[in-house]
C-alpha positions as CSV (number, residue, x, y, z in Angstrom):
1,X,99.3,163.4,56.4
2,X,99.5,163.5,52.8
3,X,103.5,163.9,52.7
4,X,105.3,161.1,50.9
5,X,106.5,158.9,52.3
6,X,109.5,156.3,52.3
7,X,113.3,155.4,51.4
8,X,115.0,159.0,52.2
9,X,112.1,160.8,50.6
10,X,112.7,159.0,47.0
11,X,108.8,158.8,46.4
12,X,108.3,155.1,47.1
13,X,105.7,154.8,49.7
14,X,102.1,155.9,49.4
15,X,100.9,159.8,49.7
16,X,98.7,159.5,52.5
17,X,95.6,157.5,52.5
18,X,93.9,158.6,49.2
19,X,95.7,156.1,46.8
20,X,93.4,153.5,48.0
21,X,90.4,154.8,47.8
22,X,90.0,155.4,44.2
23,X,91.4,158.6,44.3
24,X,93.5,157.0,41.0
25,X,92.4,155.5,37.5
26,X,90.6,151.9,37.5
27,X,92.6,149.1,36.6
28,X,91.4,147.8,33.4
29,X,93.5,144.9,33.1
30,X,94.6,142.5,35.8
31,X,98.1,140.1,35.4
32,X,98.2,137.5,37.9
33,X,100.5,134.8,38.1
34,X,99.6,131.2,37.8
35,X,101.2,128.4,39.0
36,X,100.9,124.6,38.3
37,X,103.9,123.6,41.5
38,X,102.4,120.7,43.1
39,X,99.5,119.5,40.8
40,X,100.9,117.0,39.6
41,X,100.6,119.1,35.8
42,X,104.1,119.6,34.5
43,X,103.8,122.3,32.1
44,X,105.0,125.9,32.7
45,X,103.2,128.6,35.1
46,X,101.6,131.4,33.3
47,X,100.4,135.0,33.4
48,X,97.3,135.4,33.0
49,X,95.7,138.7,32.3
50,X,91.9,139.2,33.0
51,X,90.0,142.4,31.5
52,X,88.6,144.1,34.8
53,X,87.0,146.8,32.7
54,X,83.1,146.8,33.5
55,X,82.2,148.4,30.0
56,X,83.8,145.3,28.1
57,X,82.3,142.2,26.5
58,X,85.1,140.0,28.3
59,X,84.9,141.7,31.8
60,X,86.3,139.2,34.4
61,X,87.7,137.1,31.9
62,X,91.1,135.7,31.1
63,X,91.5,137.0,28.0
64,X,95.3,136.0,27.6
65,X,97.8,133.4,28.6
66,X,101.8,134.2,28.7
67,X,103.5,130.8,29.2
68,X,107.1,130.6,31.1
69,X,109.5,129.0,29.1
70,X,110.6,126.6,32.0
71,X,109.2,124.2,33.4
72,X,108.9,124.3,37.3
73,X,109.4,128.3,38.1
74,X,106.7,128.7,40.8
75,X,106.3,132.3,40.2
76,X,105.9,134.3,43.4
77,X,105.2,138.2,44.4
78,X,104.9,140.2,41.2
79,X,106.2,143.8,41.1
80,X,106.2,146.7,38.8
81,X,109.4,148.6,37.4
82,X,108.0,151.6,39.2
83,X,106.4,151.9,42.2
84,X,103.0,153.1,43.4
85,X,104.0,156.5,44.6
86,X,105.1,157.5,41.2
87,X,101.3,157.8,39.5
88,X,101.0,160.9,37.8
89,X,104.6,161.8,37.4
90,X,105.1,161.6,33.4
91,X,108.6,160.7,33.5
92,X,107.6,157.1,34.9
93,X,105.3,154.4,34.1
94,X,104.5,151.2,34.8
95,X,105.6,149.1,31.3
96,X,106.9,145.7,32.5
97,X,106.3,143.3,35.5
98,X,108.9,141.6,37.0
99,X,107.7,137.8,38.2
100,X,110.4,136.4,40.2
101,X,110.3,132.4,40.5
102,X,110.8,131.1,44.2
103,X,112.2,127.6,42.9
104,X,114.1,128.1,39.9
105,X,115.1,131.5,40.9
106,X,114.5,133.1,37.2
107,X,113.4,136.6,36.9
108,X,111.2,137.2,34.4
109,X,110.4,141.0,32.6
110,X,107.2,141.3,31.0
111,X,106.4,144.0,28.9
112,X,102.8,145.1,29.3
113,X,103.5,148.4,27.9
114,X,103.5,147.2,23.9
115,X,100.4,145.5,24.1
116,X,98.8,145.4,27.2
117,X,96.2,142.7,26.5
118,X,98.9,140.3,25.1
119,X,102.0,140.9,27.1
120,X,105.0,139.1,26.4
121,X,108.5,138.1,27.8
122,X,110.7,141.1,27.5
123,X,113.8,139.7,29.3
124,X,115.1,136.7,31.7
125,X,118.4,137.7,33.6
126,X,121.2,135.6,33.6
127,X,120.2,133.0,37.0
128,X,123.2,134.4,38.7
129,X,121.7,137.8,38.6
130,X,119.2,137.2,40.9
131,X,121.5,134.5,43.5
132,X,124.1,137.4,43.9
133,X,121.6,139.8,44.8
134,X,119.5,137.6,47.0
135,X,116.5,139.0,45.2
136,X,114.8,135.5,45.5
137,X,114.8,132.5,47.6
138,X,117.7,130.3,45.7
139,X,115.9,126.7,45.0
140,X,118.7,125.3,46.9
């Protein structure tokens, strides 16, 4: 109990059962990916990032919207550049979130390191990127 855990004893995989229980800082800020796939709206999905910080005047509030730049992504299972397990180790944090899209099968990088309450596209991959290394379902 307690010893890290997974892939070859890398540090990805949780430290025994403290790292849900609040052993860690509070999220202040929330991304959460929005999509519009099948509601008849055809504008891009969006990330929206809601202030989850009980001492602010916008707690629980969507207090920014990133728009795609395509139409039609369905974004699907957010992820970090580094995982988890690596709080509290100084040499890695947590500064953009990669939004895969199920039907397109872009990859989006947001940077939420810059400004955290604005984020804003950092990179999209080349499409072929993410077919070749079956990262995503391919909208086939």
């Amino acid at each position: 109990m307690g010893e890290k855990t997974g892939f070859a004893g890398m540090g990805c995989g949780l430290s025994g059962n403290n790292r849900w229980n609040g052993a860690g800082p509070r999220e202040r800020l929330l991304y959460l990916p929005c999509i519009y796939r099948n509601t008849g709206i055809d504008i891009p999905d969006f990330l929206a990032t809601v202030d989850v910080d009980p001492q602010s005047p916008q707690y629980c509030q969507v207090i920014h919207r990133l728009p795609m730049p395509n139409v039609g992504d369905e974004l699907h299972h957010s992820g970090w550049n580094a995982c988890s397990s690596c709080h509290g180790d100084p040499g890695k944090s947590r500064d953009f979130l990669i939004l895969p899209a199920l039907v397109s099968s872009r990859i989006y990088v947001v940077d939420v390191a810059s400004q955290p309450r604005a984020p804003r596209i950092h990179k999209v991959p080349p499409l072929g990127i993410s077919l070749l290394f079956f990262l995503i379902f391919p909208g086939f």
